[in-house]
C-alpha positions in Angstrom: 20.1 5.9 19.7 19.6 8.5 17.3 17.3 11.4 18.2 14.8 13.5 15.7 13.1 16.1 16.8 10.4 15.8 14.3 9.3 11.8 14.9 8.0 10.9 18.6 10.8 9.3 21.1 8.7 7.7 23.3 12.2 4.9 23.9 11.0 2.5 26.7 14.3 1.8 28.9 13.5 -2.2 27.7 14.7 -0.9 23.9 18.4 -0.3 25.3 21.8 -1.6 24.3 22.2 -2.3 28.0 18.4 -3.2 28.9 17.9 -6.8 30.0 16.5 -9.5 28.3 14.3 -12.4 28.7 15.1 -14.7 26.5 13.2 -17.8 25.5 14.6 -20.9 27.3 13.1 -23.3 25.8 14.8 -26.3 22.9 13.0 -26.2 19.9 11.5 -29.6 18.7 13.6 -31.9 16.5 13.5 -30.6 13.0 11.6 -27.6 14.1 12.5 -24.4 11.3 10.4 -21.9 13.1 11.7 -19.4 15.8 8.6 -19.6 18.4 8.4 -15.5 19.0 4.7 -16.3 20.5 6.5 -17.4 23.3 7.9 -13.7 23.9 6.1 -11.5 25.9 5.3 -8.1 24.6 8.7 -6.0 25.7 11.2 -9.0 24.6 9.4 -9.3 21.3 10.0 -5.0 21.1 13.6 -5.9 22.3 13.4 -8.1 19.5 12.6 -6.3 16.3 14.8 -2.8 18.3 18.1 -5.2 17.9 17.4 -6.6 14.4 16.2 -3.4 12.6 18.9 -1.3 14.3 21.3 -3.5 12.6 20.1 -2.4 8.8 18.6 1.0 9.6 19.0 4.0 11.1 16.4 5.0 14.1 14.8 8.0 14.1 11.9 7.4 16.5 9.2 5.4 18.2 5.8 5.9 19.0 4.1 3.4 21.9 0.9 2.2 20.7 -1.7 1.9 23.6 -0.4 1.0 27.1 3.1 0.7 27.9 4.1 -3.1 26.5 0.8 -4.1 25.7 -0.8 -6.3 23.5 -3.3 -3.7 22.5 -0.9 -1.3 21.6 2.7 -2.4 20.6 5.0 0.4 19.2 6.1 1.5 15.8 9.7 2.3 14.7 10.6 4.8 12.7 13.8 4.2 10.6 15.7 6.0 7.7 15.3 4.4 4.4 18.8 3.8 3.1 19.9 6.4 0.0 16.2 7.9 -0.3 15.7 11.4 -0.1 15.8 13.3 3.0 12.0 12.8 4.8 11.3 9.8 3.7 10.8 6.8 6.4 10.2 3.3 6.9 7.6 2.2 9.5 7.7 -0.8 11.5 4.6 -1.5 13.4 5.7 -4.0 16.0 2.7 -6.4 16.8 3.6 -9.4 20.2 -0.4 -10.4 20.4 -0.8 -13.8 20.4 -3.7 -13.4 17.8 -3.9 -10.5 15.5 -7.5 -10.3 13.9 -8.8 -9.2 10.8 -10.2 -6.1 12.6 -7.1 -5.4 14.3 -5.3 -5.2 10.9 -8.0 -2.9 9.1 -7.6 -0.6 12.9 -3.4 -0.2 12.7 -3.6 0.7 9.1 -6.0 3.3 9.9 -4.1 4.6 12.7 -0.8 4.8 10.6 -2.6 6.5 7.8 -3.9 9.1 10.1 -0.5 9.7 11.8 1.9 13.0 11.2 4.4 10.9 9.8 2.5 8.8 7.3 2.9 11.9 4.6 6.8 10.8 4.9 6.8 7.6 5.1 7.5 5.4 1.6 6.9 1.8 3.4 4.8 0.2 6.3 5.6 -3.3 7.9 3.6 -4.6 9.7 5.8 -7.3 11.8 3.6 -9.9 13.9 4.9 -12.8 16.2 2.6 -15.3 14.5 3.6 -18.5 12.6 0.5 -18.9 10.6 -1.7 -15.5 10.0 -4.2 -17.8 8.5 -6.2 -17.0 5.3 -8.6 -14.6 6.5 -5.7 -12.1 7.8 -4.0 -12.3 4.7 -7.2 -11.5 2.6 -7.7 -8.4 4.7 -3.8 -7.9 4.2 -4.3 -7.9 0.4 -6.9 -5.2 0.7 -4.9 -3.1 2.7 -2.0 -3.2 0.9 -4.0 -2.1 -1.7 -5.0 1.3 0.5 -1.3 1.8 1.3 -0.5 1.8 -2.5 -2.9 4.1 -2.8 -1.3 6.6 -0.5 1.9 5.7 -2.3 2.7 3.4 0.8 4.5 -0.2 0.3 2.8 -2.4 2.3 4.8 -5.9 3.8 3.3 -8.2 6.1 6.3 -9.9 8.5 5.6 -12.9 10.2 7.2 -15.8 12.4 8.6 -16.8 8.6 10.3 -13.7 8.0 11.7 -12.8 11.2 13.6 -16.5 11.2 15.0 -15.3 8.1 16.1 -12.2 8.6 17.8 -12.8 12.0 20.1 -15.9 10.1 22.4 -12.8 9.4 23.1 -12.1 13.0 24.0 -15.1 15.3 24.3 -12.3 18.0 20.6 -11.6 18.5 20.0 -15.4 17.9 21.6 -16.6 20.7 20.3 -13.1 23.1 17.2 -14.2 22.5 17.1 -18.1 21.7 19.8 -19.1 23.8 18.9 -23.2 23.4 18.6 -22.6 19.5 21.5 -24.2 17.1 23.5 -21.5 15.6 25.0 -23.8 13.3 20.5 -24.7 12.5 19.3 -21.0 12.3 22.5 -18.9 11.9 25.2 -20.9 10.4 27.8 -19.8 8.4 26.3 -20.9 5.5 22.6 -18.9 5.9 24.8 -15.7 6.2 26.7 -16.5 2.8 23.5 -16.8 1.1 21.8 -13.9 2.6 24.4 -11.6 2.1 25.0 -13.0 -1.1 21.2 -12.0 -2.1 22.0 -8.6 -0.6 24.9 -7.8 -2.7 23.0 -9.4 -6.1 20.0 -6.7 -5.2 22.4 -4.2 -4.9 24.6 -5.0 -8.0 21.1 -3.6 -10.7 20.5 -1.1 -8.0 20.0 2.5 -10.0 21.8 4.2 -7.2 25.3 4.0 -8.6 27.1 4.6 -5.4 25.2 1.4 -4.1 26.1 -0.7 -7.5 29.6 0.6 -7.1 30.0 -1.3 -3.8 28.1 -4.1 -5.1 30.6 -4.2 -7.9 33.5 -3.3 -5.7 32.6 -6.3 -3.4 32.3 -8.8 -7.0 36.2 -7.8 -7.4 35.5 -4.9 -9.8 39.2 -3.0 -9.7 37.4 -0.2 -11.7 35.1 0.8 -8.8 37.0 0.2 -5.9 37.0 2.7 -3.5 36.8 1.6 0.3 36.2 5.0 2.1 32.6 4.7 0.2 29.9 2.6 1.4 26.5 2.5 0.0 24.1 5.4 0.6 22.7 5.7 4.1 25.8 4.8 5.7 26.0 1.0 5.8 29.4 -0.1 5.7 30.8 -3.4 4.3 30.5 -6.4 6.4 34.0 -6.8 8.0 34.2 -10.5 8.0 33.3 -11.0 4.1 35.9 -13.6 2.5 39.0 -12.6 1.3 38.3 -12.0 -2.6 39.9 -15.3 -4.5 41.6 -14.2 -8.0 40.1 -16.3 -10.9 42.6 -18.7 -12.8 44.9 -17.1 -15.7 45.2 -14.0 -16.5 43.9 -12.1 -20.0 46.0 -9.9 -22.3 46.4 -6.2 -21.7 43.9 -4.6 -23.3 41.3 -5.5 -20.9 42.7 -4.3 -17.2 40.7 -5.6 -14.7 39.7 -8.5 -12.3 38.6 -11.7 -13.8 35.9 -13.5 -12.4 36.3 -14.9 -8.9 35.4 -18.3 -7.7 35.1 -18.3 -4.0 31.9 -20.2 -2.7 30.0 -16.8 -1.7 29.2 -14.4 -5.0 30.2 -16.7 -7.1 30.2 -20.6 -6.8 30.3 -23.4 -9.0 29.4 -26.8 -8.0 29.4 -30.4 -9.8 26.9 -33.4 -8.7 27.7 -36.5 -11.5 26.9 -35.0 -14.9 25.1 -31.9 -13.4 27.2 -28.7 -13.4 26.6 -25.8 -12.1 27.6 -22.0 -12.1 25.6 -19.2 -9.9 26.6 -15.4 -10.5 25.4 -11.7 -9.7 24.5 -11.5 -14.2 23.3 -15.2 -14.5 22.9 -18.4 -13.4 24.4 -21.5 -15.8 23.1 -25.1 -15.4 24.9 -27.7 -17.4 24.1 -31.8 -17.9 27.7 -32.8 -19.1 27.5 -36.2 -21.4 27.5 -39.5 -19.9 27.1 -42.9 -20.7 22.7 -42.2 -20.3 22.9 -39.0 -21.1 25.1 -38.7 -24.3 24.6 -35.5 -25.2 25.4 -32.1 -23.2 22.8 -29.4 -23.0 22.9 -25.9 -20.7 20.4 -23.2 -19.4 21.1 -19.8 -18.6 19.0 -18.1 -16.5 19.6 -13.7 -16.2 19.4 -12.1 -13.2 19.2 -8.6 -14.6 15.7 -7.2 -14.0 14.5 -7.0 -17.4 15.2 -10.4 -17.9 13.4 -11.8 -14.7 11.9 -15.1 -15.9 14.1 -15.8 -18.9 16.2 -19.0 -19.3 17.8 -19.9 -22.3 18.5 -22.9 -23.6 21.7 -24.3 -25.6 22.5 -27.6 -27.2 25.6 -30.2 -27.2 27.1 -28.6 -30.6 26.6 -25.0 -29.8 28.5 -25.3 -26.4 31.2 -27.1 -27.9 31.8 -25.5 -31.4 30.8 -21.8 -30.5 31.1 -21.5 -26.6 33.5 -23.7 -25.3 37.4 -24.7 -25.7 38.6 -21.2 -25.8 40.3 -21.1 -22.9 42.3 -18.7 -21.9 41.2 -15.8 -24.7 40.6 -12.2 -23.9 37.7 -10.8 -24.3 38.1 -8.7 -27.7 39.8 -11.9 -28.8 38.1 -13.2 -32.6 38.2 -16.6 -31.5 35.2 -15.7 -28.9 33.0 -15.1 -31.5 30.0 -15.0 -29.3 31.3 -11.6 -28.7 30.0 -9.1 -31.6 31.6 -6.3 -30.3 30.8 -2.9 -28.1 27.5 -2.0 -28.0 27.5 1.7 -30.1 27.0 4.9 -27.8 26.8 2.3 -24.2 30.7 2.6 -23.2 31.0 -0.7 -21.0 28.4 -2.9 -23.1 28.9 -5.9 -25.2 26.7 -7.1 -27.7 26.3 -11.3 -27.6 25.7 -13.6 -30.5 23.8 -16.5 -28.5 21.6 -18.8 -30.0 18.3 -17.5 -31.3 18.7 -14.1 -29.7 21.3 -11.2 -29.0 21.6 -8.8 -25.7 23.6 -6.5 -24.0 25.7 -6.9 -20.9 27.9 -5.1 -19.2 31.9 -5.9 -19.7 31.3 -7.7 -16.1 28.8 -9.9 -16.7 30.6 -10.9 -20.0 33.7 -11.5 -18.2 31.9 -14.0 -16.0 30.4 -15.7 -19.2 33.5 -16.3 -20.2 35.1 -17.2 -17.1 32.3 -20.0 -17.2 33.5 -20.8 -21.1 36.8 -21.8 -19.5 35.9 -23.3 -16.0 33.2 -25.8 -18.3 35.6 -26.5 -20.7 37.7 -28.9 -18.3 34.6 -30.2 -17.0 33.6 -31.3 -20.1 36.6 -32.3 -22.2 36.6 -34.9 -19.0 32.9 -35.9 -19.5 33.7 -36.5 -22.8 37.4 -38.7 -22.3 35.1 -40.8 -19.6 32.8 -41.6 -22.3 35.1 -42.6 -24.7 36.9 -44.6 -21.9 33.8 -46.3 -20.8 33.5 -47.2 -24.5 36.4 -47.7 -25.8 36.5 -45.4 -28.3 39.1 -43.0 -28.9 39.9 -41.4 -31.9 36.0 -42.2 -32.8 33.3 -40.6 -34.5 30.5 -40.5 -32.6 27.2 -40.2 -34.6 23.7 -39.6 -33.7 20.9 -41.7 -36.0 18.5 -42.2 -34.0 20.4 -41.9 -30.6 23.8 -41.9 -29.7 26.5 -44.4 -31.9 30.2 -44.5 -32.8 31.9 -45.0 -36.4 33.5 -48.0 -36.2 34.3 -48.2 -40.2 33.5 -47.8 -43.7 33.0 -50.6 -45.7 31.9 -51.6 -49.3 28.0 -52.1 -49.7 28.7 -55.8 -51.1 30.9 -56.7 -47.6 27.9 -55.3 -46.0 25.4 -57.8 -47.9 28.0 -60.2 -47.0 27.8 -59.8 -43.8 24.0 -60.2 -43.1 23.5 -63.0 -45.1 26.5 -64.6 -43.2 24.5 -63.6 -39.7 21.6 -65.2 -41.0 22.7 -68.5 -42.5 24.4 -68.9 -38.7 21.7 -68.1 -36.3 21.8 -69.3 -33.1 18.8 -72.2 -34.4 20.5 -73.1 -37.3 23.7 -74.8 -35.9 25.9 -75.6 -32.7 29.3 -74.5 -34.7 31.4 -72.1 -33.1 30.1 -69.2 -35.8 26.5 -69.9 -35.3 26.4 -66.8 -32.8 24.2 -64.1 -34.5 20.6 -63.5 -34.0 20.2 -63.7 -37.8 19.3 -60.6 -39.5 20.2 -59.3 -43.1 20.0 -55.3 -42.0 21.3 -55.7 -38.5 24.5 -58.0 -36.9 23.8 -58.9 -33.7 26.2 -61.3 -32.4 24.6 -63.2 -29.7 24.8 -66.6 -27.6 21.9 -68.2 -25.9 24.2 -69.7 -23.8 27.4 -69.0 -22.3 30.6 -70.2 -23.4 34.2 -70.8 -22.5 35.0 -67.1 -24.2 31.4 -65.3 -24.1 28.6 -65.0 -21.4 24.7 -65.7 -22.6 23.0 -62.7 -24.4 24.0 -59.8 -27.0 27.2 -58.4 -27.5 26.5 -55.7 -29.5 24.2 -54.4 -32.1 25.6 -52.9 -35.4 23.7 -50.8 -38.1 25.0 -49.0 -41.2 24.4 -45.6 -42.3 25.3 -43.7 -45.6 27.5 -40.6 -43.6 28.5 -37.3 -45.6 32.8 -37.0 -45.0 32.5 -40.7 -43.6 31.3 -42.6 -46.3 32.2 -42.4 -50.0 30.4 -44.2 -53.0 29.5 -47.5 -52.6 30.5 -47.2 -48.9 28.2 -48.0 -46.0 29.3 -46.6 -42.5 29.5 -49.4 -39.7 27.9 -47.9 -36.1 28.3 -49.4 -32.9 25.9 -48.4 -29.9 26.2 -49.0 -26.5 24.3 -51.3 -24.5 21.1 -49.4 -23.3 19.4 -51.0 -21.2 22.2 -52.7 -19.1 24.3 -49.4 -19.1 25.7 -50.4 -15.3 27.2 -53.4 -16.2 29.5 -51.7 -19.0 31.4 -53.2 -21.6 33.2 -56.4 -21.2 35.0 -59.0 -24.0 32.8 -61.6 -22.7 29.6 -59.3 -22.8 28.9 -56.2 -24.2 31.6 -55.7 -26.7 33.8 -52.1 -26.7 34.4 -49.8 -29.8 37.6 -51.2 -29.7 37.0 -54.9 -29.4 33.8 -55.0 -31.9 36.2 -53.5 -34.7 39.1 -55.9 -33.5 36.6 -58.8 -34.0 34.9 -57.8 -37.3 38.6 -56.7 -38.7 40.5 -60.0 -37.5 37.7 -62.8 -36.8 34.8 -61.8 -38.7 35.8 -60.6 -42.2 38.5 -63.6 -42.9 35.8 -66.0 -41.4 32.7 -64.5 -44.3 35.4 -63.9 -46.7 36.0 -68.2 -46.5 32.9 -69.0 -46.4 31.7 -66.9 -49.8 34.8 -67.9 -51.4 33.7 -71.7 -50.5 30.0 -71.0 -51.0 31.2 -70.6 -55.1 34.1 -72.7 -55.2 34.1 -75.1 -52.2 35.3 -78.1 -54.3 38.5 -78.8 -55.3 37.0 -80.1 -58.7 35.3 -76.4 -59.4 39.1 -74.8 -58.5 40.3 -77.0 -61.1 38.3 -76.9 -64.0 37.7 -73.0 -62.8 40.3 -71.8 -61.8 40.8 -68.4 -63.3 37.5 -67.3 -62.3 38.6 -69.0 -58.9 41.3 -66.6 -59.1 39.0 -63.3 -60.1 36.9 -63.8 -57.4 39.2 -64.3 -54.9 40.8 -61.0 -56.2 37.4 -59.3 -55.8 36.7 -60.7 -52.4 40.7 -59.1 -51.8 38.6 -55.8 -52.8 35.2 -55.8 -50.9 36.5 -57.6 -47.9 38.6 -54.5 -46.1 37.1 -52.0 -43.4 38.6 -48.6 -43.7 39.7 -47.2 -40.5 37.5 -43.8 -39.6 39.3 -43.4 -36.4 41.7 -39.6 -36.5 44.9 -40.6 -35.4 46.1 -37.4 -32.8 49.4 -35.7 -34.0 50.8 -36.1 -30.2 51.2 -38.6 -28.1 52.3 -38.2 -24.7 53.5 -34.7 -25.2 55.2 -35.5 -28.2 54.9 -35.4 -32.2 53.9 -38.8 -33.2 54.4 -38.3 -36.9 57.3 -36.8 -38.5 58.2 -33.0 -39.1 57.2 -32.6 -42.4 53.6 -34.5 -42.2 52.7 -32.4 -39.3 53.9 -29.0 -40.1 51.6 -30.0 -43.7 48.8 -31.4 -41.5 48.9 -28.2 -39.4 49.0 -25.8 -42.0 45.7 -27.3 -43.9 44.7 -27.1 -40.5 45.4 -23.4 -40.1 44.1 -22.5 -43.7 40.9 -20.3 -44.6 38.6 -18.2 -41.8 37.7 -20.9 -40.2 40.5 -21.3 -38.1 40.2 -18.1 -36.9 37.9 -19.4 -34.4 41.1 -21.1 -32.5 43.2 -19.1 -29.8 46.9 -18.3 -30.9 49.1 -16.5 -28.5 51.5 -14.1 -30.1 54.6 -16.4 -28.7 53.6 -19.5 -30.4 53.7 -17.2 -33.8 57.1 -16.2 -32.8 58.4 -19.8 -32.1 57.0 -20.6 -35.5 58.8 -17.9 -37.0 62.5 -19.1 -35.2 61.6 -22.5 -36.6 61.7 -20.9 -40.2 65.3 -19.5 -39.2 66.5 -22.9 -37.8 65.4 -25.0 -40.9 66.6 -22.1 -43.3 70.2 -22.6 -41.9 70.5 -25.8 -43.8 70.3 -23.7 -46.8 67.3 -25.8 -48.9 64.0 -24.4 -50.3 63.4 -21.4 -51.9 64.2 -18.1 -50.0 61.9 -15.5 -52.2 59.0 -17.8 -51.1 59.7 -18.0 -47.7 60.3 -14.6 -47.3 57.0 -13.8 -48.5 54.8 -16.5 -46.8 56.5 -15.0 -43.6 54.9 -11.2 -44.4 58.4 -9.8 -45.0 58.8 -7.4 -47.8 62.8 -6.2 -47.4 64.3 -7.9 -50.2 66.9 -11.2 -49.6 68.9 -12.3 -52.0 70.0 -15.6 -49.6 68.9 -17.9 -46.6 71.5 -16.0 -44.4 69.7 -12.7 -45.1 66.7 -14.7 -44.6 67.4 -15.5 -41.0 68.6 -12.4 -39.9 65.7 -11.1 -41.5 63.2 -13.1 -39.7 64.6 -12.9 -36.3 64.9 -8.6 -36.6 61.4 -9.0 -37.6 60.7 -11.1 -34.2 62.6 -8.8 -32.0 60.7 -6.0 -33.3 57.6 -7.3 -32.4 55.5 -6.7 -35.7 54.5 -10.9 -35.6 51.4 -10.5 -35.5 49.0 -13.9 -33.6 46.7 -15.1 -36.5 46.0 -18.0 -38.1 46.7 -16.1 -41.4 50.4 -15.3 -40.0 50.6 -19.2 -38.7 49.5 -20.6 -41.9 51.9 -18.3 -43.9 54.7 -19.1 -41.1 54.0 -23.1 -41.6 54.1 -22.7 -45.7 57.9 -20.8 -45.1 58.7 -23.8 -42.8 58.1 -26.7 -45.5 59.8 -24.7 -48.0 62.9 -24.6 -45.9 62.7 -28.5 -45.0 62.0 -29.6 -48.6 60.1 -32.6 -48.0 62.3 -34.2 -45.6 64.0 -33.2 -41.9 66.9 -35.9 -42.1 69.0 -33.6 -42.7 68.9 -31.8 -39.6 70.2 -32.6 -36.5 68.9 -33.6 -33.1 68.8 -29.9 -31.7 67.3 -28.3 -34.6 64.6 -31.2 -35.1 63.7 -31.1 -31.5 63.9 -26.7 -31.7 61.4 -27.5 -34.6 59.3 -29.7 -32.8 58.5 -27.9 -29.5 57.4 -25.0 -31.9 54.7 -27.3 -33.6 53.7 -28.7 -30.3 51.5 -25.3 -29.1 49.4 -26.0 -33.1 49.1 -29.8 -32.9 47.4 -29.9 -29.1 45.0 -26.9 -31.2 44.6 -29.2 -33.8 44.2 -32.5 -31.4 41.8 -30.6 -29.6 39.8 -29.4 -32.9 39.6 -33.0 -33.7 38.4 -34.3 -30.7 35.6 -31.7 -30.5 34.0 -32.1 -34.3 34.5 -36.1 -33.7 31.6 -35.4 -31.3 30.1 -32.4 -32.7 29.9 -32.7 -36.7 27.9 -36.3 -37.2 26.0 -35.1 -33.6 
């Protein structure tokens, strides 16, 4: 017990470490959330509030209110507010009456406010054993809060509702004193996360530095650790708080430090469906990924900072993938996280961000964690994403918004189009029992459809196709073909006998459809053998103009590996990759300096077969020192290597990639297995970059 001279010490032998307790030994009632503290008499319910404050505070004295343990009286504590100046107190009035009245209330304020230690006192609670004060005790409550501000006094009102919450941090005065109570209802493990969890985010934007310092320090800050400090007023670190869990990957040197932890306490992330979820000490992050209902992703961000109390901001499906996401594994200085303006000027530790509609501040850690999110959402929705197009069937797609979500099947001539939905309409379902009269006719839609079911095809619609005029999809004269799913039987999926797939609707226009319209308008104009005679080199023009109109053009992007590997040969991809790589937009992509390097070796293996020209090599590769051959050429490269002046850009990669074509000259037969494979593995890094950049403007550009 901690004696003060100056603050009363009337201690009853009931507030004692050893003093006996009474405890309440009674179940609660199924479901109950309430502790039942009106079932305390007036010295357990002291007991009580002594254990549980005496945990968080320092005591300095007590003053007994009235009688010895009565309920007139009751007994305030006086405790030492943690890291305030030297005098100031917090009193806690300590109230075990069954009912506490209006009058009651208006009497204990006046009695505090007339007491020799209200001039040092910067808070009163007032802590009653009551559930339910009622609405006339909390009117009177507002009123007198109101005098304590007054005096400068911060007024709190703790009932039943509090008390259950405060005491879910200390299973040890739960079971003293509610011995029949669940631990695992009112104290589990899980209550004490989250509680101390809200303790540490208070004390993370707490001015006190030496208190943010421990926040920080407990977050997995390395540049504020220091464990012979706790916070001001003495409170130590919890002793069983979870071993610290080091976040995936680490970034370059030029930002020491720890990343962003993951371990279920200060930092968690969870996933329910399509609903992801990230919650911080800077920020909350909310994300719906894209699924077969909801096709399009979409995030909120909600600060935690005290100036932003109440601000969430909003992000759409091609902002998170073009600008936040699939940058994983970047520092943070990095140009590639372009979100990322740079240090705030004359705030050391500050970063300035570049998010949609507004820019702030934060501090390096709160960035970090922003990015540690960038990375952690980036596999959660590159796999949304590869579900979708599995559910559908469409890999390699564009997927396209008019109206709601579709995917490019194809582009095909405006006459094929017209073709097409006259086809649909002269075979309805009414007009014929043919095998082709499936369509529910329609000269702007083709909606293949059968009212009954068939050997090959249930009853209903398998799929519903429009056409769009699409910039970088369509040319002149060129309609784009969309397929969209089936909304209103999404459960059921995609089937050959029902709703058709991406890949089975452009199967069946490309291999039953076309060569079935392309008979019938060749017939429709020369379906007699006596019009191919006497016609027959306008038979033969318009069977060469049907040849023209009657073709789909493939919009799918083919990947440049497959299974690990390059699926096209040397020379295409290294060109591919270097277009790629090409102009300040590719800075936006995340090279490591290795990958350069292996680019640059490549040059020197493809230089050995002595082709290209060496002068233009030399110079796409950066190097100045004149080299009069392709042997000088190598050694030149790989000195420039070893002494590290490759430099990770996608400048340095296109200019590396250019050196590499010149050397091969068009073609790698010449080389043999281990230089074409040493060639190959140095592509690989560029061409899952490029795969990557591919899949995420297939569902971000038409979007």
């Amino acid at each position: 017990m901690s004696s003060n001279n100056r603050f009363p010490q009337d201690w009853s032998a009931h507030l004692a470490q050893d003093a006996k307790v009474s405890p309440v030994n009674t179940a609660p009632a199924f479901g109950e959330a309430l502790l039942d503290f009106a079932r305390m008499d007036a010295p357990t319910f002291e007991q009580f509030c002594w254990w549980l404050l005496k945990k968080d505070h320092t005591l300095l004295g007590c003053k007994r209110l009235g009688g010895p343990g009565t309920e007139q009286g009751g007994i305030d504590l006086l405790a030492a507010s943690d890291g305030a100046a030297i005098g100031r107190l917090r009193v806690f009035e300590c109230k075990a009456w069954k009912k506490f009245t209006v009058g009651a209330m208006t009497q204990a304020v006046d009695a505090f406010l007339v007491s020799d230690w209200a001039a040092a006192a910067d808070s009163f609670t007032l802590i009653l054993a009551q559930q339910d004060p009622g609405a006339a005790l909390l009117g009177r409550w507002e009123k007198e809060k109101e005098r304590l501000k007054g005096a400068g006094i911060e007024g709190c009102l703790w009932t039943a509702h509090n008390l259950t919450r405060e005491v879910q941090l200390y299973p040890d005065i739960l079971t003293k004193f509610f011995p029949f109570h669940s631990v695992e209802t009112f104290a589990n493990l899980w209550m004490e996360r989250v509680a101390f969890y809200e303790l540490v985010s208070k004390s993370f934007f707490d001015p006190r530095e030496k208190v943010a310092r421990w926040a920080r320090q407990l977050m997995g800050d390395e540049h504020s650790r220091d464990d012979s400090e706790p916070p001001e007023g003495g409170q130590s670190q919890p002793q069983d708080r979870p071993a610290l869990v080091a976040g995936a990957g680490d970034e370059d040197a030029e930002l020491p430090g720890a990343k962003a932890f993951i371990d279920g306490v200060y930092r968690t992330v969870t996933q329910f469906g399509n609903s992801w979820h990230f919650k911080g000490p800077w920020f909350n992050f909310s994300a719906i990924l894209p699924d077969e209902r909801f096709t399009h992703a979409s995030a909120a961000i909600t600060f935690r900072r005290p100036d932003m109390e109440g601000v969430v901001l909003t992000v759409d499906h091609n902002w998170l993938l073009t600008r936040f996401l699939f940058k994983v594994g970047a520092p943070l200085r990095s140009r590639c996280r372009d979100i990322i303006l740079g240090e705030v000027p004359n705030e050391p530790g500050f970063f300035m961000l570049d998010l949609p509609h507004c820019r702030l501040s934060l501090q390096e850690e709160g960035v970090r964690d922003l990015l540690e999110v960038a990375d952690r959402l980036t596999a959660a929705m590159r796999a949304a994403l590869q579900r979708l197009e599995l559910a559908w069937s469409a890999h390699n797609f564009p997927f396209v918004v008019r109206g709601s979500k579709k995917v490019a099947l194809a582009a095909i001539p405006k006459a094929l189009w017209r073709a097409l939905g006259q086809f649909s309409w002269e075979h309805d379902v009414s007009k014929g029992e043919t095998a082709w009269h499936m369509f529910d006719g329609n000269t702007k839609v083709l909606k293949p459809f059968h009212q009954v079911a068939t050997e090959q095809f249930d009853a209903g619609y398998h799929g519903v196709f429009y056409v769009a005029e699409i910039d970088d999809l369509s040319y002149s004269e060129e309609v784009v073909l969309l397929w969209e799913p089936d909304g209103l039987h999404v459960e059921q999926g995609c089937s050959p006998r029902g709703w058709w797939s991406c890949e089975f609707a452009a199967g069946w226009l490309r291999d039953a459809l076309l060569p079935e319209v392309k008979r019938w308008a060749y017939r429709r104009h020369f379906g007699t053998a006596w019009s191919r005679l006497f016609r027959s080199r306008q038979a033969r023009e318009y069977l060469r103009y049907l040849d023209e109109v009657f073709v789909m053009r493939d919009l799918r992007h083919r990947p440049l590996l497959e299974e690990g590997r390059l699926a096209r040969s040397l020379v295409d991809s290294a060109g591919e990759l270097q277009s790629f790589l090409y102009g300040p937009s590719a800075e936006r992509y995340f090279i490591r300096a290795g990958e350069v390097e292996a680019l640059f070796e490549a040059v020197a293996v493809a230089a050995q077969a002595g082709r290209g020209y060496v002068g233009y090599a030399r110079s796409k590769l950066g190097i100045y020192e004149e080299m009069a051959n392709h042997a000088e050429l190598i050694a030149g490269i790989r000195l420039y290597v070893r002494d590290g002046r490759v430099v990770a850009t996608s400048g340095v990669a296109d200019g590396a990639l250019r050196a590499l074509l010149e050397m091969l000259n068009d073609s790698d037969e010449h080389l043999g297995n281990a230089d074409r494979q040493a060639i190959a593995d140095s592509l690989v890094p560029f061409a899952k970059l490029f795969d990557e950049a591919m899949f995420v403007r297939r569902h971000t550009k038409w979007s």
